[in-house]
N, C-alpha and C positions, 0 to 999 in steps of 0.2 A: 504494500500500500504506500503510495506516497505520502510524503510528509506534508505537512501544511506549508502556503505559504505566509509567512506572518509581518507583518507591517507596522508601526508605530504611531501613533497621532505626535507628532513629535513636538506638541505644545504641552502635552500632557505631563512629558519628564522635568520641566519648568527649569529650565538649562537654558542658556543661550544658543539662538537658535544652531549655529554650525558649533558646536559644542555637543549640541543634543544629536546631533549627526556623529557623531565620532559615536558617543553613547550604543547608539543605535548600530553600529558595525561590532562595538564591543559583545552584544546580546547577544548576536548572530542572528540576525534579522537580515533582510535583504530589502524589504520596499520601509518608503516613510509616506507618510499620511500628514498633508500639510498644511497649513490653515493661511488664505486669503482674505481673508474678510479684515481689513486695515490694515495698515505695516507697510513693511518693505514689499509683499508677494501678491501687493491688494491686484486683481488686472487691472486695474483703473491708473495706476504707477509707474506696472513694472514694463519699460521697455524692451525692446526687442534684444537689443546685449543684455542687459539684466538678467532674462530670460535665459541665454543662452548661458550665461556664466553658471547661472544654478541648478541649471542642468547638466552643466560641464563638471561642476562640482561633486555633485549627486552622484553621476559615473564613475570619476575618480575614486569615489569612495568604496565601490563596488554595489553601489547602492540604486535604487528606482524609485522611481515616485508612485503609490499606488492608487493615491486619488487625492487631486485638490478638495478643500472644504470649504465652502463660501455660505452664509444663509444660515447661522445658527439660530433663527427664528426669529429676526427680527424683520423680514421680509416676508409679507402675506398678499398672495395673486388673487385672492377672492375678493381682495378691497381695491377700489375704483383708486385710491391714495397713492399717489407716486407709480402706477400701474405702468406705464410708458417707461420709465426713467428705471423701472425694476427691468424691464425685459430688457431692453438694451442692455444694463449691467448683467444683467444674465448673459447675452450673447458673449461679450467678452472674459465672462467667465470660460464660458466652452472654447470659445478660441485658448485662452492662456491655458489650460487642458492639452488639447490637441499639441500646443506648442512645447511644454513639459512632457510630451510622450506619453501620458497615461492614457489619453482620450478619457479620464470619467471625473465630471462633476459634483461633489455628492453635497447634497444640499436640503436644508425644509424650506418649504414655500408658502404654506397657511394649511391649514387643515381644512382639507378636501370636505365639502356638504355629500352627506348621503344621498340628497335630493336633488337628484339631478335639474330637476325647476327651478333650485333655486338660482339667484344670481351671483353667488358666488362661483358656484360651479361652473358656468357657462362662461366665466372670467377666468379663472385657473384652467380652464379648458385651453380658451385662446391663446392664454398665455405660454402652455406647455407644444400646444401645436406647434408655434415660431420658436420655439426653441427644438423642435423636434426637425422643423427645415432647415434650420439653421446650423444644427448638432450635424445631422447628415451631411452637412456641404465643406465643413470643416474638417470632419473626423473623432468627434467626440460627442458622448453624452449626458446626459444631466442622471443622475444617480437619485429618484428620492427616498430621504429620509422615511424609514418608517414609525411609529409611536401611533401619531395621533388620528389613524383612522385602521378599521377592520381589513386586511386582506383583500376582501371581495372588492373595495371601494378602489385598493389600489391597480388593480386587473382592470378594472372599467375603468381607470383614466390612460392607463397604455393602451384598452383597444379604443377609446376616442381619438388618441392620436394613429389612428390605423396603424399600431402594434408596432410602431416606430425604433428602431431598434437604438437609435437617441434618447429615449424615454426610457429608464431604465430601472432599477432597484438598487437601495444601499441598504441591505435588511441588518437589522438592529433589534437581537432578541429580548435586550433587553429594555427596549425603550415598551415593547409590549407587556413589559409587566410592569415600569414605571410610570405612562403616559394615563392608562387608567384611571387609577383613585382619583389624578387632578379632574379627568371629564366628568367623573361620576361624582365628586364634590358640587364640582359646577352645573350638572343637573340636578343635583338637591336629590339623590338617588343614594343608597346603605352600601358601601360596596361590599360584592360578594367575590372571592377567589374566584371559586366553581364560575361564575356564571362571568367573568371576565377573561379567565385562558380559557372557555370555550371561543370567546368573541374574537379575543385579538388574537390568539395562537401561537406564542412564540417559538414554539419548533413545528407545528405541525404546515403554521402558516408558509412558512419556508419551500413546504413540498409543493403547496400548490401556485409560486410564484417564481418556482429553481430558475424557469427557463429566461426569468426576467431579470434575474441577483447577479449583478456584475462586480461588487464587491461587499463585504461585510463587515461591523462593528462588532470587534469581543471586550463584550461589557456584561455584566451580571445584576443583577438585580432582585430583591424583595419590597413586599411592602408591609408595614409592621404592625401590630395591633390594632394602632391607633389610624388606621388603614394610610396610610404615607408611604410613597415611593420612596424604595432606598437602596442607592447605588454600593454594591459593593463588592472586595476581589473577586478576581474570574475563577470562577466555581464551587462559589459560597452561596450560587444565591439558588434562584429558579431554573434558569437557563438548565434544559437537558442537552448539555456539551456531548455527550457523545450521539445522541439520536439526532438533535442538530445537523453536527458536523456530518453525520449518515445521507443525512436525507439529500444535501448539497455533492455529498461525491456521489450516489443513487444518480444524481442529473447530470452529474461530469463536468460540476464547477471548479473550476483552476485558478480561479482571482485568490485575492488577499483576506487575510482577516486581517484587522488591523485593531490593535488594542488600542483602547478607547478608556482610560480612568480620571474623570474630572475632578473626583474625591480622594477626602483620607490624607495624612498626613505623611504619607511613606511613597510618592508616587513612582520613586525610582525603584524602592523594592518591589511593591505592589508588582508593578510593569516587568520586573526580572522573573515572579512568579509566575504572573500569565503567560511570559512567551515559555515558560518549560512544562505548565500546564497545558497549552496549544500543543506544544510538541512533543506532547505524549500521547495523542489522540489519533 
C-alpha cells in the first residue's frame, strides 16, 4: 500500500514563514499548504518574479506546494456585498495557483442555501460558474471548503456548474463535526450526535464525493458536553482515520492530506505527531 502523501499548512507551525519551510523538510513531508489571504503571497501583490522565486525556492527544498488557501470565511458569494470585487479576486486566486504548480485553490465562500430558490444560491451559483470558466482556461481549480453544509448540497453545486472539473472539493472531516453545534445553536435547535454524523458524515460523506476531493485537511475534532466544537490532535477526536483514509484510496485518490492544527499550545509537536500518525495508516 502506498504511503500517504502528507502536506503542512505551514502557518500552523507559527515559525517564520521560510523557517517553517526548512521545519517542514525536517518532518519528512514533501508538499506545504500555504496561506494567501494578506502578506507577502496575497495574489493581489505577488508578482510575476515573486512568484517564480517561491516557487524556485519550494523546489530547492525538495518540496511542492499542495494547495494555496485564500477565503478563510471572510468572503461570502451568497451576498450581493463586494460580489464583483470577490470574483475577480477569486480569478487571480486561480491564476497565482496555476502559476505555483499546484492548480488547487482551497477556499470557503458562504455557506451554500439548501434552497435552491433562494437568492443566495443563485448568487454562489454564478459566482462558482466564472470561476469554473475561468479555472479551466488557466489550469487550476477552486477546492471548497467543506463544514458548513451537508454533502448532498455540495454535489448539487458541482453538477450546477456542469461537473466542472475547476469546481472541486477540499474535504475536511473534521470541520463536519465542528461546523454543526454552531448551525444548530443558531437554529435554536438541542444538538444531537446521532442525528448530526448522520447529516454531515465525516467519513462516510467522503465516499460519496471521492470523485470530487482533490485535496484534504487532517484535523480532528469533538464536540463536548456542553455541545461546543473542539479542535483537537489528529486522532483524539471523531474523525474515523482509518475508514477515512479507506474510502479515499477505495477511489484512487493521490492528493495530499495536509495537516491542519489552529489550536493548542504545542503546535510544532502537535504537527510532529500527526504526520507519524498519517504515516502509519
Amino acid at each position: 500500500m502506498k504511503p500517504l502523501k502528507v502536506s503542512i499548512m505551514l502557518g500552523n507551525l507559527r515559525l517564520p514563514p521560510y523557517e517553517g519551510m526548512q521545519k517542514v523538510v525536517e518532518l519528512g513531508c514533501t508538499g506545504l499548504h500555504i496561506s494567501t489571504d494578506g502578506g507577502e503571497w496575497d495574489s493581489r501583490v505577488l508578482d510575476a518574479q515573486g512568484r517564480r522565486d517561491l516557487l524556485n525556492h519550494v523546489k530547492s527544498l525538495g518540496l511542492e506546494i499542495s494547495a494555496i488557501s485564500c477565503w478563510g470565511g471572510q468572503v461570502d458569494l451568497t451576498e450581493d456585498k463586494d460580489w464583483r470585487e470577490n470574483i475577480e479576486w477569486g480569478k487571480q486566486n486561480l491564476q497565482l495557483a496555476a502559476d505555483l504548480e499546484c492548480g488547487i485553490w482551497q477556499g470557503h465562500c458562504g455557506v451554500m442555501p439548501e434552497d435552491q430558490s433562494a437568492e443566495g444560491w443563485k448568487r454562489i451559483v454564478g459566482g462558482f460558474q466564472e470561476f469554473a470558466e475561468y479555472g479551466e482556461k488557466v489550469g487550476a481549480c477552486l477546492a471548497i471548503e467543506t463544514g458548513p453544509e451537508p454533502p448532498y448540497v455540495l454535489r448539487r453545486m458541482i453538477h450546477a456548474c456542469n461537473d466542472s472539473k475547476a469546481i472541486r472539493v477540499n474535504w475536511d472531516p473534521a470541520n463536519m463535526i465542528l461546523w454543526p453545534p454552531h448551525f444548530c445553536a443558531r437554529a435554536g435547535e438541542t444538538y444531537c450526535k446521532d442525528k448530526w454524523i448522520e447529516r454531515f458524515q465525516p467519513n462516510e460523506g467522503a465516499r460519496a464525493l471521492a470523485d470530487a476531493i482533490v485535496h484534504t485537511h487532517a484535523k480532528d475534532g469533538i464536540v463536548t458536553e456542553d455541545g461546543q466544537g473542539k479542535e483537537v490532535p489528529l486522532g483524539e477526536g471523531w474523525v474515523d482515520w482509518p475508514r477515512y483514509v479507506g474510502y479515499l484510496r477505495e477511489a484512487g485518490y493521490e492528493g495530499y492530506f495536509a495537516i491542519e492544527r489552529e489550536v493548542g499550545d504545542n503546535p510544532i509537536g502537535d504537527i510532529t505527531k500527526a504526520v507519524e500518525f498519517l504515516k502509519s495508516l
